[in-house]
PAKOL-245526 format. One record per residue: residue in three letters; x, y, z of N, C-alpha, C in turn. Coordinates in steps of 0.1 Angstrom, whole numbers, plus 5000, padded with zeros to 4 digits. Layout:
<rs>
AlaXYZXYZXYZ...
</rs>
This chain:
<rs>
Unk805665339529806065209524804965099525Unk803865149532802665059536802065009527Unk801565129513800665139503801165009493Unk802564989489802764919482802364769486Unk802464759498802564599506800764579506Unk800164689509798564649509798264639498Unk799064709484798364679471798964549466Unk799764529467800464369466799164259475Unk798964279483797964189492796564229487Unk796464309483794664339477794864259463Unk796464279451796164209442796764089437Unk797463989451797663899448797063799448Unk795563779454794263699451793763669436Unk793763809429792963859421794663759409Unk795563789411795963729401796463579402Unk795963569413795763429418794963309411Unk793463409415791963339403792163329391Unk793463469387793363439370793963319369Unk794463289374795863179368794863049373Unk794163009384793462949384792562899378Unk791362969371790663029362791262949349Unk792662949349793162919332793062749334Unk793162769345794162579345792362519348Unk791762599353790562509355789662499337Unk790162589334789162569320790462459309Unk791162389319791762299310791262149311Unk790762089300789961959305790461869288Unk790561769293790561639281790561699270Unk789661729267788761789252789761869248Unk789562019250790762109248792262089244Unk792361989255794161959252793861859244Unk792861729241793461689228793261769220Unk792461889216792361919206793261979202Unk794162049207795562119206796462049204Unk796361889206797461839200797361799190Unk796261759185795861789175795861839161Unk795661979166795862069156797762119156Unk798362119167799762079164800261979151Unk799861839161800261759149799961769136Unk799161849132798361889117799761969111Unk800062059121801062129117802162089115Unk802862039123803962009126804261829115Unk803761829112803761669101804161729088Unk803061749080803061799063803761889061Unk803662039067804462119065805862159068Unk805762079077807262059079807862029067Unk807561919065808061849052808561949041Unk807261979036807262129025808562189027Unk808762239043809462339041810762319039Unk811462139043812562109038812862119028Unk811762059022812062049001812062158999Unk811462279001811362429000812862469001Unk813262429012814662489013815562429006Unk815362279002816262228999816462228979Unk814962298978814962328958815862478958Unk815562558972815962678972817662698973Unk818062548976819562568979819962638994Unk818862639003819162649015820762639021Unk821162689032822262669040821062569056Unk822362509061821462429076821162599084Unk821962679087821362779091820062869086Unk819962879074818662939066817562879071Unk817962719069816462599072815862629087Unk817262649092816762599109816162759109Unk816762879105815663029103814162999106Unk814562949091813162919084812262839094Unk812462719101811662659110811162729120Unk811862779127812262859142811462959136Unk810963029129810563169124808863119125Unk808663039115806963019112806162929126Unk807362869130806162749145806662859159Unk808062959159808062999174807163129173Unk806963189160806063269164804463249161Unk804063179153803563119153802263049166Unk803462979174803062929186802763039192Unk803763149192803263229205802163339199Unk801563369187800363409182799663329186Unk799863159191798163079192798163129209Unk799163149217798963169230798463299234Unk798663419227798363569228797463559227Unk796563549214795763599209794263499214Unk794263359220793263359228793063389240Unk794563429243794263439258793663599264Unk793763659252793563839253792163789254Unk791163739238790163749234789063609238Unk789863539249789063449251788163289238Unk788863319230788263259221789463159210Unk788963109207790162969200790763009188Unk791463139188792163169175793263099177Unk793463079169794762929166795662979157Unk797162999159798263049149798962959146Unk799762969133800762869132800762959112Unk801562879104801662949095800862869082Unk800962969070800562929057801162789049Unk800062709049800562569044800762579030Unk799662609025799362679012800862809006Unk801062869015802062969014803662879016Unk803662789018804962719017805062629003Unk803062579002803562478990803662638973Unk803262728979803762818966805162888968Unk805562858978807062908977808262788974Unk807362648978808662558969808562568953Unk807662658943807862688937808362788933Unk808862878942809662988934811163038945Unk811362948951812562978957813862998951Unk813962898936815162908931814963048923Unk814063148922813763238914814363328918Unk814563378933814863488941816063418945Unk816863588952818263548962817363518977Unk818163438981817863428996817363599007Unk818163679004817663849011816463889001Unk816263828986815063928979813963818992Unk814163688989812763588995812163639011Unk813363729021812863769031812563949026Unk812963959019811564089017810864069013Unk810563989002809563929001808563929012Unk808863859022807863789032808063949044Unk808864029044808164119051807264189047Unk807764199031806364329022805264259028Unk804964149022803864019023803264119038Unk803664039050803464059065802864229062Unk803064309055802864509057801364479051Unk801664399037800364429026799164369037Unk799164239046797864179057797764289067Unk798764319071798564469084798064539076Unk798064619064797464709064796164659057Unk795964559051794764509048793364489064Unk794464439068793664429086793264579093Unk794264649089793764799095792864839092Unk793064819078791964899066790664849071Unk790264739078788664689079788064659069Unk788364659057788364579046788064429046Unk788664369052788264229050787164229064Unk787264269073785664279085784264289073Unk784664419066783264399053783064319045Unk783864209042783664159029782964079037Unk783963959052783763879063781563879064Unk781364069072780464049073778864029069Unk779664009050778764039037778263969039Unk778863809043778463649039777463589052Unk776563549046775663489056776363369059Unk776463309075776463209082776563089074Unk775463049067775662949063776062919050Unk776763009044777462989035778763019041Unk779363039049780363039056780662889060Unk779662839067779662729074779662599060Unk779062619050779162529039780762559032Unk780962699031782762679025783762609036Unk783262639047784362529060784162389051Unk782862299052782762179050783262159037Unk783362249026784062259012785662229015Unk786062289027787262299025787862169032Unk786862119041788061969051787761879045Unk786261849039785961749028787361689021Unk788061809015789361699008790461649017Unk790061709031791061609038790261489046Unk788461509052788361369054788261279045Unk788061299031788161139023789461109019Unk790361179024791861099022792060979032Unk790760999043791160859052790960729046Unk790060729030789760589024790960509016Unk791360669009792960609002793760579013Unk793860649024795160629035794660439043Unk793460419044792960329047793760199039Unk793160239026793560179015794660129012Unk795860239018797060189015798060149030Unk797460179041798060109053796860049063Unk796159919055795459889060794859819077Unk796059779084796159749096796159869103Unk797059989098796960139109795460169106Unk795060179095794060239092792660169097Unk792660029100791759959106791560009121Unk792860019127793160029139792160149140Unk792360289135791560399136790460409137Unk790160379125788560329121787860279134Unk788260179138787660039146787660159163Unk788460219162788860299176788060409179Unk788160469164787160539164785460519168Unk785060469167783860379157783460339177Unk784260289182784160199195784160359208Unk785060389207785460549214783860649215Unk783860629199782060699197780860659208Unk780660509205779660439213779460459226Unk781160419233781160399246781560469255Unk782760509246784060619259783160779255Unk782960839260781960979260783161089265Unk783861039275784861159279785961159273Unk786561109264787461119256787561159238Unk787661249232787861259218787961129212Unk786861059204787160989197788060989187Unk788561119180789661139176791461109181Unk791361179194792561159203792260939200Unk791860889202791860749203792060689191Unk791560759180792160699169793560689166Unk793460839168795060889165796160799170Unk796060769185796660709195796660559190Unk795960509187795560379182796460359168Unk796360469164797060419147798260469148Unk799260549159800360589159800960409167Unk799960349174801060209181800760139168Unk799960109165800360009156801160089139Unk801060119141802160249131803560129136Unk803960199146804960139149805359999154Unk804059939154804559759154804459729141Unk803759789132803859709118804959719106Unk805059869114805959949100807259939107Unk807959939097809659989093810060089093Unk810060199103810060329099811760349100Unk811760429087813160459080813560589090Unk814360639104814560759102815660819095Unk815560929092816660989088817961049098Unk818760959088820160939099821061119097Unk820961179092820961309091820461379095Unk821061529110820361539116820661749112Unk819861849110820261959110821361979125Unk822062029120822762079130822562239141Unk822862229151822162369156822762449157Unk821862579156822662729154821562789160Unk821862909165820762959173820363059158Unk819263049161818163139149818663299151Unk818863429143819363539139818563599126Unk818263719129818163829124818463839107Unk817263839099818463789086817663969078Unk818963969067818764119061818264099049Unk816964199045816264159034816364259024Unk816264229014816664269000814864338991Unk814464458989813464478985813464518968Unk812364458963812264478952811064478945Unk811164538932809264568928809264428922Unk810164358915809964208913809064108922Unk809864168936809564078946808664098954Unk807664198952806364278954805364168945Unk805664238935804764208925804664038924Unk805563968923805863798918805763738933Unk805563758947805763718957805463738967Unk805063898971804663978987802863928981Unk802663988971801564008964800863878967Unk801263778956800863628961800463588975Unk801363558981802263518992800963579003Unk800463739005799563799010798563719006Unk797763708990796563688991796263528995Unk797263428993797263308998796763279015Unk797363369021797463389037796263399038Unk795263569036794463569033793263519034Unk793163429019792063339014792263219021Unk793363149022793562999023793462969041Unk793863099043794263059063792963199070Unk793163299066792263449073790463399072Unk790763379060788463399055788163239063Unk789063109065788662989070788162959083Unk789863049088789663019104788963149107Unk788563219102787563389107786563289108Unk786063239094784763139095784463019098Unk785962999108785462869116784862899128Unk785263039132784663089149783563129142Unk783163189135781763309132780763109132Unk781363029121780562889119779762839135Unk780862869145780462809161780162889169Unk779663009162779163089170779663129178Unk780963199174781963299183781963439171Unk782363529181782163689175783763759175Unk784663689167785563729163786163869162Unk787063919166787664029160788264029147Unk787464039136788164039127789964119121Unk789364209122790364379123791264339128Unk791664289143792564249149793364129146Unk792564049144793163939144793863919125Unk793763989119794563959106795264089106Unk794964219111796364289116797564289128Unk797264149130798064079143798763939136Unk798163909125798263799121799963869106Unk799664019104800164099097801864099100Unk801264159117802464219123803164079126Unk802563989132803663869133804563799123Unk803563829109804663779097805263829093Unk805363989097806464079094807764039104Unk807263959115808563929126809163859125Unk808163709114808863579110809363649103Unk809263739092809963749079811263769083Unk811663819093812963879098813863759097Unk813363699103814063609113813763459100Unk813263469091813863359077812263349074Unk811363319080810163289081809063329072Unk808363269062807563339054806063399064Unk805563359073804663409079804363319090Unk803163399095803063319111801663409116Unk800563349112799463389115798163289118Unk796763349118795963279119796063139110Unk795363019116795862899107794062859104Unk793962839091792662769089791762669097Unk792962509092792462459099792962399114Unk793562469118794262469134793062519143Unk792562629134791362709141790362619141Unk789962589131788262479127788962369141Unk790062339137789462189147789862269164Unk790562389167790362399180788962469185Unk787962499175786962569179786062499175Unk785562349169784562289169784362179182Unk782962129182782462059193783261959196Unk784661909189785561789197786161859206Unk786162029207786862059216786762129230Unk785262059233784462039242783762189245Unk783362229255782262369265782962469254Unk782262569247782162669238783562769248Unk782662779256783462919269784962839270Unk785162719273786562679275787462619260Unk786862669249787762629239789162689236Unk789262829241790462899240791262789243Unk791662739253792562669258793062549252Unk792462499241793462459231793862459218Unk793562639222794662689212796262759223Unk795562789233796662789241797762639243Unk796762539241797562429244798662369227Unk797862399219798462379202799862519205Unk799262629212800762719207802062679214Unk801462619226802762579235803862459224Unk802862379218803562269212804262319201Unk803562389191803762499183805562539185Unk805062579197806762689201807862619203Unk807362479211808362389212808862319204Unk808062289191808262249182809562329171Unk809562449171810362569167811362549174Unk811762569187812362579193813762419191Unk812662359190813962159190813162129174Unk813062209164812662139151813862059141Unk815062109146816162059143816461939149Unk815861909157816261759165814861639161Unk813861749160812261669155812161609141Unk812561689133812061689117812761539110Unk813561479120814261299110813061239118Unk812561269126811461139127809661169119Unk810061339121808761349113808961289097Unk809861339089810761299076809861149079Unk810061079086810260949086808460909083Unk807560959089806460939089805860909074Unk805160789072804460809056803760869050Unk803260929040802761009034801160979038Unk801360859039799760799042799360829058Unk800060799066799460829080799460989083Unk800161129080799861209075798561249072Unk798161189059796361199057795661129063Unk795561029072795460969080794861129094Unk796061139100795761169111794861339106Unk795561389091794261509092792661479084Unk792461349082791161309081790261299092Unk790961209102790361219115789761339126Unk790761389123791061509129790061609126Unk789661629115788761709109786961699107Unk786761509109785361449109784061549112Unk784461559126783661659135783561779127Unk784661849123784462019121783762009102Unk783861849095782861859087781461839087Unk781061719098779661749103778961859107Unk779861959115779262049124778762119111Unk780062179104779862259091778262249081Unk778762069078777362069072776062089074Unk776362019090774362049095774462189096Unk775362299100775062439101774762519087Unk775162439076775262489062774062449055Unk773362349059771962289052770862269061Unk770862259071769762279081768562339080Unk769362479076767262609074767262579055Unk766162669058765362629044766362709037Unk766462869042766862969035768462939029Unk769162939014770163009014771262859008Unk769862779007770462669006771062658990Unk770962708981771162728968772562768971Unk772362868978774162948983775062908987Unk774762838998775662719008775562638997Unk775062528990775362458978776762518970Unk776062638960777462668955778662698962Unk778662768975780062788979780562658987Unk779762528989780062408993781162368977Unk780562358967780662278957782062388950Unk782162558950782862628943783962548950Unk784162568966785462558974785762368973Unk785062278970785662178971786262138958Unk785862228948786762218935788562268939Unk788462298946789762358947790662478937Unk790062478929790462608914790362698921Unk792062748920791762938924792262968905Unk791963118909791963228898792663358901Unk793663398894794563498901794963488917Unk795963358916796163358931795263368944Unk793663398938792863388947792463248949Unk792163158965791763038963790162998965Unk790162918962788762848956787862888970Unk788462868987786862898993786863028990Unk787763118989787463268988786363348976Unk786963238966785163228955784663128955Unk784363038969782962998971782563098985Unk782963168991782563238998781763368986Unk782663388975782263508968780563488962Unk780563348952779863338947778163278955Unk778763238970777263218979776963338983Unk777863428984777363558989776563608978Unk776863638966775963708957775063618952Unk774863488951773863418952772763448964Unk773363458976772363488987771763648985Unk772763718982771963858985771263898971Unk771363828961770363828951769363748941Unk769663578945768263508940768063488949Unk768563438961767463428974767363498986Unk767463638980767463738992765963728999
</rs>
């Protein structure tokens, strides 16, 4: 009986450090950045996914599915998967994959839409198995990677001039916070201070309408899905390559951009298996997030070595947010369209500087980085594929043959 009690006492040190170890690599930086990249989530898409459900003819049970499916698992992919690999992979689901499903919900029954999203969830697992996308991933030189990042936030930091433009006292507030936070305050995210700055006066100036309608609660279940080659073809198909291009090749190339060494392989056959879990449970997917990732893995989110931890810190919110989205969603509803672009302009500043000076800096490749800057901020996809996926395409063959 001795052996058990000495190995309990030889390893309850050792799992002591770990746990200590986590909490010490939690600092300012990190956790704003996680809230951050929450709020990114939890604002817009939320939204989507009402009207989604609500063009779809949803039940309050389906909706509350549908929530509880994409942020709880979601959340707990952003807590797994840095904490295995030490590194700021950031989960939450397809934004892009919600605004193409408020287009086609009334098309399908409610059981074809969740096969749909399991096929979907098989076609990224096995796309992720296959190592397939690790090759295309490690075709692309760096800085044409790092130029499609700045292609792709570019259209969310210049929404801060319209959002400016149209809530000019919040939007001063930011600005001015920002701007001041830069100069002086050094230990704090100038971002977190904007944010914070334009959510109080948010609420001394505005009127905010909430909605007196509140989902009612049901605990989340198991829903049975309906397969079909319709729903292959018109939906899994899509639905996969959106995930993919719009969330997989972004946030892969927002770590490779800051000089982290990603698991590719894993992380979109993880990103596979979890959207096969949401799909169960109402949920179109729940995987790596584009830009959840860029902003928990660029320099606002302080010491390289300690960025995991807020993606640890975004999943926690993430989960909780799933978990009470039925009680959250009348005040998010309530939020303006403008503060919204607002807080993901701010939010993103940094991870387009970083991008750019990483994308134009050396002499070499700059023709490349150009076009996959310029293909991805057009925003034009072609067969369901999106625009950085051929601005990644077209810098790469640019690089490896007029300026190889």
């Amino acid at each position: 009986m001795g052996l058990p009690d000495e190995y309990q006492e030889h390893n309850a040190p050792s799992q002591s450090r770990k746990w200590n170890g986590l909490f010490r690599d939690l600092n300012s930086q990190n956790i704003s950045a996680g809230l951050v990249s929450s709020v990114l989530v939890m604002t817009g898409p939320a939204i989507i996914i009402l009207q989604a459900a609500a063009s779809g003819g949803f039940t309050d049970q389906q909706t509350i599915n549908w929530m509880f499916a994409v942020y709880f698992f979601g959340g707990i992919f952003s807590i797994i998967m840095p904490l295995l690999y030490r590194i700021p992979i950031t989960g939450g689901h397809s934004i892009t994959g919600v605004a193409f499903l408020a287009t086609v919900t009334t098309q399908f029954t409610y059981p074809q839409l969740i096969g749909g999203y399991v096929m979907s969830g098989v076609i990224i697992l096995l796309v992720g198995l296959s190592g397939f996308f690790t090759k295309i991933i490690k075709w692309v030189p760096k800085e044409v990677i790092s130029a499609m990042l700045g292609g792709l936030v570019t259209g969310y930091v210049v929404q801060i001039v319209p959002a400016v433009k149209e809530m000019p006292m919040v939007g001063a507030a930011a600005v001015l916070s920002f701007l001041l936070c830069t100069k002086y305050i050094k230990k704090v995210p100038p971002v977190v201070i904007a944010i914070a700055a334009a959510f109080v006066v948010l609420f001394l100036t505005e009127n905010l309408a909430f909605a007196t309608e509140q989902l009612a609660f049901s605990w989340p279940s198991l829903q049975t899905p309906e397969f079909t080659g319709m729903g292959l073809i018109t939906l899994a198909l899509p639905l996969a390559m959106l995930i993919l291009s719009n969330d997989a090749a972004p946030g892969i190339g927002a770590l490779e951009s800051s000089d982290f060494k990603p698991p590719i392989r894993k992380i979109v056959s993880t990103s596979g298996a979890f959207s096969i879990l949401a799909g169960f449970f109402g949920g179109q997917c729940s995987n790596i997030a584009g830009m959840m990732t860029a902003i928990c893995s660029g320099p606002d989110a302080g010491p390289r070595a300690k960025r995991y931890m807020g993606s640890v810190v975004s999943g926690i919110v993430t989960v909780l947010f799933g978990v009470f989205a039925w009680k959250i969603v009348p005040f998010i509803q309530s939020l303006p369209g403008a503060f919204v672009s607002l807080v993901a302009g701010f939010s993103l500043i940094t991870v387009l500087h970083s991008s750019l000076q990483k994308g134009f800096s050396e002499n070499r490749y700059r023709l490349s980085a150009l076009a996959a800057f310029i293909v991805t901020l057009s925003n034009v996809s072609f067969f369901h594929i999106s625009a950085p996926v051929w601005g990644l395409i077209v810098g790469a063959v640019l690089a490896r043959t007029i300026e190889r």
